[in-house]
N, C-alpha and C positions, 0 to 999 in steps of 0.2 A: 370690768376695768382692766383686767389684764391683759385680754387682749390691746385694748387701747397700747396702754406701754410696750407692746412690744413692736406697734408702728414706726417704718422710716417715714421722714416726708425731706420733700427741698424744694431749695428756692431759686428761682431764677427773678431777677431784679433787672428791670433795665430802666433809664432813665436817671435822674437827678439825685439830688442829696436827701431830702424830702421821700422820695419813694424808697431810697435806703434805709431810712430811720423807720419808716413804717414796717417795711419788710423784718427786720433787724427784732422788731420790736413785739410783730405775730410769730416770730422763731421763736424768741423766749417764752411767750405763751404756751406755745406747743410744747415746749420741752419741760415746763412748769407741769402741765398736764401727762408727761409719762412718753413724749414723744422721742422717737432717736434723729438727729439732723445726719444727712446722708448728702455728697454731692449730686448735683444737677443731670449728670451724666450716668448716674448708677438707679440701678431698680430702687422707684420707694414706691411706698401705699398711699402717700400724698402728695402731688405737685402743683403746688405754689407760684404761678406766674405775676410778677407785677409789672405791668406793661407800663409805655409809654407812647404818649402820640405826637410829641413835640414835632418833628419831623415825618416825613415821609417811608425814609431811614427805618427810625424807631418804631413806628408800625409794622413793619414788615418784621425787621426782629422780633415783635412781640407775637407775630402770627406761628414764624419761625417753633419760638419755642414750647407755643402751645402743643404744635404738632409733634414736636421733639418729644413733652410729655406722653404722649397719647401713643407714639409707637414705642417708648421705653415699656410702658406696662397696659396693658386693656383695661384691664381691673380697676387703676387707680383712680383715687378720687380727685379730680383735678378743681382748682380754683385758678378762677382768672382774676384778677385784680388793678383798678385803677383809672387812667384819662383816655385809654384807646379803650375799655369796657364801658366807661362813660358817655362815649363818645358815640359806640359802633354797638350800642345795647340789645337792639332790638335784632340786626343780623344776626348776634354771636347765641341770641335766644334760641335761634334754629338748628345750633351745633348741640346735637345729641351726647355727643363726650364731654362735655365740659358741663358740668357736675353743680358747680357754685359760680355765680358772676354777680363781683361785688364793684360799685364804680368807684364816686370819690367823695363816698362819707359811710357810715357805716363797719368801718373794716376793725374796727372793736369786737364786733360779731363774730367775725372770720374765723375764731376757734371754736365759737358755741357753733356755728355752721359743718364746719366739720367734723365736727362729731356726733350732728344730727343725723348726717349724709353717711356717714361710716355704720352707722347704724341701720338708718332704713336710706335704702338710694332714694334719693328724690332731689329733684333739680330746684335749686333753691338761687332767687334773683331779687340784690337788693342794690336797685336803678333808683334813685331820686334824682328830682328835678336838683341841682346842686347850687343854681344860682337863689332858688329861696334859702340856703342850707345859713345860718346865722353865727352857730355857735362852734368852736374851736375845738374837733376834736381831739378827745385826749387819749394819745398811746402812752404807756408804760415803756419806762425802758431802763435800767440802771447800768448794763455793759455792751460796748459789740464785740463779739465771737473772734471775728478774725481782721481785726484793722485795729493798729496803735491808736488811730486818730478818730475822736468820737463826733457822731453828729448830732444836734440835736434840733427837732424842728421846731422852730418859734410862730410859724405865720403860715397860712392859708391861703388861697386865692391871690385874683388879680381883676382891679378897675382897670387897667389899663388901657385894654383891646385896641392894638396895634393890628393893624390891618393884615398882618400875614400871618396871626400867632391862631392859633385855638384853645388856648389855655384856659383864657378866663369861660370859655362855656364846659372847661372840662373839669375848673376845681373849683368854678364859683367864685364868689365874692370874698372879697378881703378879708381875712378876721385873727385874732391870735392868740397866741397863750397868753391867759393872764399870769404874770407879773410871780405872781406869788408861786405857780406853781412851776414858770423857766429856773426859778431859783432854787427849789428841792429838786429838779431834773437833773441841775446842772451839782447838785451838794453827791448828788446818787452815782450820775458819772463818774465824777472827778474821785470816786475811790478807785477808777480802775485804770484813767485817763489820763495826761495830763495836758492833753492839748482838746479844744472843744473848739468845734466849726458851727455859727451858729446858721440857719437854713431855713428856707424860706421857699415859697415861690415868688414872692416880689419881696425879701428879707427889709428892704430899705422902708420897706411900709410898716413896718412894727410898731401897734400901741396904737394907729391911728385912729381906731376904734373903742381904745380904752385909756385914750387922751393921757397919752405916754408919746418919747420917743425911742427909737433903736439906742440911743447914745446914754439916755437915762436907766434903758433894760442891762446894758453893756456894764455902766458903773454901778448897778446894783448887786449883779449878781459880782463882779470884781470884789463887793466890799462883802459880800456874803461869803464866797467860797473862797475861803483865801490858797485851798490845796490846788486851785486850777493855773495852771504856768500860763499858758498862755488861749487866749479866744482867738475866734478866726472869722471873719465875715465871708460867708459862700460866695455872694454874687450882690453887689448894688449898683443903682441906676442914680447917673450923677447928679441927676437932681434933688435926691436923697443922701448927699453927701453935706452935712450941713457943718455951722461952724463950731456947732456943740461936738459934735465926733469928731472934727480935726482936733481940739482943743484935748480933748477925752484921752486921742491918739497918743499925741504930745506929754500927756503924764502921764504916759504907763508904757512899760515895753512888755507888758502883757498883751498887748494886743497888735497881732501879729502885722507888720511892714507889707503888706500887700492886701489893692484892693479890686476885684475884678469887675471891671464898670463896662457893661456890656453897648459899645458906639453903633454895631448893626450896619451905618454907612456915613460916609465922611462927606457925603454932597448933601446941600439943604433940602435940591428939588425931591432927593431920593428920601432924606428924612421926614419931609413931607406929606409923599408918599404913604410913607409907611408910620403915621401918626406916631411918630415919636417925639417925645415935649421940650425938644431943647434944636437949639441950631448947630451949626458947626464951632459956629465962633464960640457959642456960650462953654461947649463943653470944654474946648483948646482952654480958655481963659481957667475952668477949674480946676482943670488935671495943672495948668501951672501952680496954680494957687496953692493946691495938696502937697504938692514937690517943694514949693520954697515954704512949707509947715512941716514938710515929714523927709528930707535928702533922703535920696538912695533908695525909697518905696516903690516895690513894685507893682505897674500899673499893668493889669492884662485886662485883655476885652474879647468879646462877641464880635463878626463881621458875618452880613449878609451879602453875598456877589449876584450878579447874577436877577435882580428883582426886576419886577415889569418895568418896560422904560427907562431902564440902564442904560443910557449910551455910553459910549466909549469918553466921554470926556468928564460924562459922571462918575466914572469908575475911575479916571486917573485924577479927578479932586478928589474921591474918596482915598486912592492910594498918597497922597499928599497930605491929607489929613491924619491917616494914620502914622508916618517919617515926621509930624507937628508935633503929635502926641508923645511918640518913643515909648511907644509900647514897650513892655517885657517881653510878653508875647500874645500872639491871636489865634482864636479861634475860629477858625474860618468854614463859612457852612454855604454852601451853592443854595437858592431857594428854592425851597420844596414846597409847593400850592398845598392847598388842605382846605377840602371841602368841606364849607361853611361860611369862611371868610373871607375879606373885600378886596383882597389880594389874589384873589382865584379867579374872582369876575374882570380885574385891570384887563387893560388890552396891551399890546408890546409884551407880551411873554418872551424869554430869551431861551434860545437856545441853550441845549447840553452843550452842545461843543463849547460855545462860551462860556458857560458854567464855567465847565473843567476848566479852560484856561485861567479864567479871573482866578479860582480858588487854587492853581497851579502859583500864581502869579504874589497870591498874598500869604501863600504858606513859604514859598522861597524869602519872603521878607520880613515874616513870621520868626524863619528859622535866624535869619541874619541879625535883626533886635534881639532876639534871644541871647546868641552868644555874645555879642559887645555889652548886655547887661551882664550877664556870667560873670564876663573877663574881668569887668569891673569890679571885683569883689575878692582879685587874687592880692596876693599880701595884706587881708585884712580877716577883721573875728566876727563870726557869724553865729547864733544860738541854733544848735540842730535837734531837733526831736527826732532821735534812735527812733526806726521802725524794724528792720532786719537785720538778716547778719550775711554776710557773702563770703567766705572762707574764710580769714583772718582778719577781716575787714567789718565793719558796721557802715549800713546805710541809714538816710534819713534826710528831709527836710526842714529848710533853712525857714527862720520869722518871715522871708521874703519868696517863700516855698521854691526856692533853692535846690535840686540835687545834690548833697553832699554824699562822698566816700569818707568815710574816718577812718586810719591807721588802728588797730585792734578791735577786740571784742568790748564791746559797753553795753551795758543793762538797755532792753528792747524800753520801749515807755518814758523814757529819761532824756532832761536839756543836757546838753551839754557844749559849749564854747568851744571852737574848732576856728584855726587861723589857715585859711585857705593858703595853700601855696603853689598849684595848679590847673590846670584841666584837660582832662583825657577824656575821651569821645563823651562830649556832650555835659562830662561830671564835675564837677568842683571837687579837688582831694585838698585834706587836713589833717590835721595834727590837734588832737584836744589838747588847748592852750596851757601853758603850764605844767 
C-alpha cells in the first residue's frame, strides 16, 4: 500500500461538462486511495485521458494526448477514457501502450482497474455495447479541485440522432439520475460551491424515463438545498424549454438568466437535413416568448456552417435567422463528417475554404451580438460569482455569464452585486453596489 500512495497520476479531459464531472470525480477516487494529482504536462505514474469525439477536432486532440502521455513517461500506466474509446475500440485494442480502455459505462471501475494494472501489467478492456446500457451511472463527487463553479451530471445519452452527430451511438440511450440522489449530490456540493451547472448530454431530457421533468428536478433540489445561490442549465434544445421552466425561471433568481439553445442552422431545408425537430419559425416564435417571460436573458447557441448542400442562400437565411434571434453570442463550428453517420454519406459536401469563410463570417457577428448585449448592461447591477483574483481586482461571472472586473479583493466562491459602469476590452468593470 505504500507504494500505492506515493503514486502521481493526471488528467487530461477534453470535451463537455459531462466528461468534466466524470474526470473530476475518478480524481477524487484516486486521491481518496493514497494517490498524488500532478499536472498533465509533468512525470506521473498514471495518465488519465478522457477523450472526446464530438467533432473531428476533438479526436485528434484526444489522440494528441494519448501520445503526449506515452512520451512523458514509458513506464506509465495509461488509461484512455470515453466516446472516441467508444467509438474507435477495437483500433486502440492494437495500441500496446495504452494499459486500460474504458468507453462510456463502466468508469466506476477505472480505480479498481488501476490498481489492478499497477500491480500486475495486464491490458485491461471494458467496451460495451452502450446502446443496451439502461441504468444511470452513478459517479461520486462532493468538490471540484480547481473551478469556483461546480458541475453536476444529471443525464446520460441521447434519442435524438441528428444526422451529423455521433453521440447517441457513443453514450447510448437516454437515462438519468434519479431524483433522490441529484438532491444529496447537489446538498454535498453546495458545501464547497455556490454556483451549480446542472449537465447533461441532452440535459433538456431529464426524468423522461423516471416520469419527471428537468423543471420539477430544478425546484426540488431549490427547495432542498437552500445553501446553493444559484443553478445553471449547461445546454437545452428549444423544444425542451417548456412552460413549467419559464414559469420556475420567473420565481426565483436562483436560477441563473441564461440559456444556451443550440439552432445548429437558421434555414428549414438545412434543419431538415440535419433532422432536427423544430423549423426556423418555431424556434424565432420561442426565443420571443422566453424574452417577453424573462427581459434581458441571455440567449447563446450552437451554429453548424458549412453542412452538405449549404448553398449560399441557405447560409444567408441562416445568417438572418440568427440577427431574428439576437443571440448573446455563438458558437460557431465548420462541419466535421464522422464515420458512421448520415451526414457523411449526403452528397454536396463543401468545401474548407468555404468552411473557413462561413465560420469567418458568423464569428465576426458572433463577436458584434456579444458586445451590443455587453453594453447593454452598463449603468445597471448584476449578481457575479467571484472566481479569481487579478492584482487588486476580483474576477467573475454574471447570472447572465457575463465577464465582470470588480474593483477590490472579494472572497473567491461568493455573490456579490456589482453596478457596471463600463467596458474595457471585452469586460464589464464595477463597483460592488453599496
Amino acid at each position: 500500500m505504500e507504494e500505492i500512495k506515493s503514486m502521481r497520476y493526471a488528467i487530461s479531459c477534453l470535451g463537455c461538462k459531462v466528461n468534466t464531472y466524470e474526470a473530476e470525480s475518478i480524481g477524487q477516487s484516486l486521491r481518496m486511495m493514497g494517490y498524488q494529482e500532478v499536472d498533465f504536462k509533468e512525470e506521473a505514474d498514471v495518465y488519465l485521458v478522457f477523450t472526446c469525439a464530438v467533432t473531428n477536432t476533438a479526436a485528434s486532440k484526444s489522440r494528441q494526448k494519448i501520445n503526449q502521455a506515452i512520451r512523458q513517461n514509458e513506464e506509465a500506466v495509461i488509461c484512455v477514457v470515453g466516446c472516441y474509446v467508444q467509438i474507435n475500440a477495437e483500433n486502440m485494442k492494437e495500441n500496446e501502450r495504452i494499459d486500460i480502455l474504458v468507453g462510456s459505462s463502466h468508469k466506476q471501475d477505472i480505480p479498481r482497474l488501476i490498481q489492478e494494472v499497477v500491480e500486475k501489467r495486464e491490458k485491461k478492456v471494458l467496451v460495451e455495447d452502450v446502446r443496451k446500457e439502461a441504468a444511470f451511472e452513478t459517479l461520486s463527487l462532493s468538490h471540484f479541485e480547481h473551478q469556483t463553479r461546480a458541475y453536476m451530471k444529471i443525464q446520460d445519452g441521447c434519442n435524438q440522432f441528428c444526422s451529423y452527430c455521433i453521440i447517441p451511438y457513443a453514450r447510448g440511450k437516454e437515462r438519468s439520475y434519479p431524483l433522490e440522489q441529484v438532491i444529496e449530490t447537489a446538498k454535498s456540493l453546495s458545501m464547497s460551491h455556490s454556483e451549480i451547472v446542472l449537465a447533461g448530454i441532452h440535459t433538456g431530457r431529464y426524468g423522461h424515463d423516471l416520469n419527471l421533468t428537468l423543471a420539477t428536478c430544478m425546484k426540488e433540489v431549490l427547495s432542498a438545498v437552500s445553501n446553493i445561490e444559484r443553478i445553471r442549465i449547461s445546454s437545452i434544445e428549444i423544444t425542451e424549454i417548456t412552460d413549467e421552466l419559464i414559469e420556475l425561471m420567473k420565481s426565483t433568481h436562483r436560477i441563473a438568466r441564461h440559456l444556451h439553445i443550440p439552432i445548429q442552422s437558421g434555414c428549414n431545408a438545412t434543419l431538415k437535413r440535419m433532422n432536427r425537430p423544430y423549423t426556423k419559425e418555431e424556434f424565432i416564435a420561442r426565443v420571443q416568448e422566453i424574452r417577453e417571460a424573462l427581459p434581458q436573458i441571455s440567449i447563446s447557441t450552437d451554429l453548424i456552417v458549412g453542412f452538405p448542400q449549404e448553398s449560399e442562400e441557405e447560409f444567408c437565411e441562416t445568417l438572418q435567422t440568427i440577427q431574428d434571434c439576437a443571440f448573446s453570442f455563438i458558437h460557431v463550428f465548420p462541419f466535421s463528417s464522422k464515420t458512421g453517420t448520415v451526414a457523411e454519406k449526403m452528397s454536396g459536401q463543401i468545401t474548407d475554404k468555404i468552411k473557413k469563410e462561413r465560420v469567418q463570417t458568423c464569428s465576426t457577428l458572433s463577436k458584434n451580438l456579444y458586445y451590443g448585449y455587453k453594453s447593454s448592461f452598463i449603468n445597471k447591477d448584476v449578481s457575479v460569482l467571484i472566481e479569481e483574483h487579478r492584482g487588486n481586482q476580483s474576477f467573475g461571472h454574471s447570472s447572465e455569464y457575463l465577464p465582470v472586473t470588480v474593483d477590490g479583493i472579494h472572497e473567491r466562491n461568493k455573490m456579490i452585486t456589482v453596478s457596471i459602469s463600463s467596458m474595457i476590452d471585452d469586460e464589464l468593470i464595477g463597483k460592488v453596489k453599496g
